[in-house]
C-alpha positions in Angstrom: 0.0 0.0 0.0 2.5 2.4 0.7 4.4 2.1 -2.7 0.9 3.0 -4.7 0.8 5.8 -2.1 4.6 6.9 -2.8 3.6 6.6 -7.1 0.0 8.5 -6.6 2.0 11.7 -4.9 4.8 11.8 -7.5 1.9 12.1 -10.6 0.6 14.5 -8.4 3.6 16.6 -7.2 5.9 16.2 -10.7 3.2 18.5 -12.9 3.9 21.5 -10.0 7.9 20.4 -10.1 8.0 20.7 -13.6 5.9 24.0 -14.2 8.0 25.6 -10.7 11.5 25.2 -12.7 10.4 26.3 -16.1 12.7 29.2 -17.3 12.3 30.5 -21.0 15.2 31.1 -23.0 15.4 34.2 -21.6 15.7 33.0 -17.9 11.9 34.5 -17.6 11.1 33.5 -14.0 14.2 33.3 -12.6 14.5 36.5 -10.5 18.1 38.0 -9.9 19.1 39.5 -6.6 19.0 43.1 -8.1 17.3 44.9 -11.1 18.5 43.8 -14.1 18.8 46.6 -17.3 19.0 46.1 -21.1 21.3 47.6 -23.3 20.5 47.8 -27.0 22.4 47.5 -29.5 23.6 46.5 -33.1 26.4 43.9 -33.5 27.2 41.4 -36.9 24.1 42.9 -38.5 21.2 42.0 -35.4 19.3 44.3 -33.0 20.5 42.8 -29.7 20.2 43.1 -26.0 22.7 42.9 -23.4 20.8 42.5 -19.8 23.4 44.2 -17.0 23.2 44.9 -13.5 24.7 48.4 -12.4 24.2 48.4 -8.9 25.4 51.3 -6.5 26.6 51.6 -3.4 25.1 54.1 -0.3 28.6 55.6 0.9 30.4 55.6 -3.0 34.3 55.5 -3.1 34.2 56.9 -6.8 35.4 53.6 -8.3 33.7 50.9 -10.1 34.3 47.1 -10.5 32.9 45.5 -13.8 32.3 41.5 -12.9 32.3 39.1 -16.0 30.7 36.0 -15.5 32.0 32.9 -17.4 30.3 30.2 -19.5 27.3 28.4 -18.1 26.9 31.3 -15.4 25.5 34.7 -15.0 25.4 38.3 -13.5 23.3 37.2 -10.6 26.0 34.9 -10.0 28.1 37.3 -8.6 25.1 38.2 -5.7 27.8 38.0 -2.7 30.5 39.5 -4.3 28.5 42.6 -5.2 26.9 43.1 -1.6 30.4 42.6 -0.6 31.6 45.4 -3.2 28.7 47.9 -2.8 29.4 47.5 1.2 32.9 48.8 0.4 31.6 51.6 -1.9 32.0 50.2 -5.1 29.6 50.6 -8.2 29.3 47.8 -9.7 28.3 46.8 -13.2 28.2 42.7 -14.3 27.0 42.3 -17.6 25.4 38.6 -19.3 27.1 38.6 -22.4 25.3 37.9 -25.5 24.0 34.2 -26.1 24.0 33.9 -21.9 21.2 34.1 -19.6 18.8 37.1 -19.5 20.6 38.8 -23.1 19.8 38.2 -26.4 20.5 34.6 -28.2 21.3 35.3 -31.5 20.9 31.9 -33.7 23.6 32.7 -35.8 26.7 35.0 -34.2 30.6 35.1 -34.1 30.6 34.3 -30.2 34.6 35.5 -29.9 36.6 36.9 -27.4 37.0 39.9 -29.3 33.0 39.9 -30.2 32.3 40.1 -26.5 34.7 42.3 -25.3 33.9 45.0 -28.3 30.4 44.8 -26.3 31.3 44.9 -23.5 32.8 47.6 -24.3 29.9 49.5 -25.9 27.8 48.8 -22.5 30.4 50.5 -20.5 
């Protein structure tokens, strides 16, 4: 009896699993730790978005720290390193690159080091 009960509440909990960890190709539904901006811009012929995170601090030292996330990872990634930064009066700005996360996928793109520094770049 108490393996049917075990198989009835995993047909009826796996629908509500399934639909709570849903994220679109955008990362809709996945909140980040701060607000979360788009930049707009043109690159290899595509209108494109860059989402970034500019986050200031309340006591500013006048310097900023950009953060740069690495494959298979995200601004938000960086959560404790920015409260640790904006503590310490550092503006901080962590961009997801193109073809990451929250930014734009572009199906066909020239995902280089050059390509997303030259964007980074033109968000800063």
């Amino acid at each position: 009896m108490s393996r049917l009960l075990c198989i009835a509440l995993m047909m009826f909990t796996l629908p509500v699993l399934a639909t709570e960890n849903h994220y679109g190709p955008r990362l809709e539904g996945f909140e980040y730790p701060f607000t979360v901006d788009y930049f707009q811009f043109d690159s290899q012929g595509q209108s494109l978005e860059m989402a970034f995170l500019d986050i200031q601090p309340e006591t500013p030292n006048g310097q900023t720290m950009v953060l740069l996330h690495g494959k298979n990872f995200c601004a938000a990634t960086w959560e404790g390193t920015i409260q640790f930064l904006t503590e310490n009066g550092y503006r901080v700005i962590a961009p997801d690159q193109v073809g990451f996360c929250k930014s734009s996928k572009p199906e066909h793109y020239q995902f280089s080091f050059h390509q997303l520094s030259a964007n980074t770049s033109a968000l800063l």
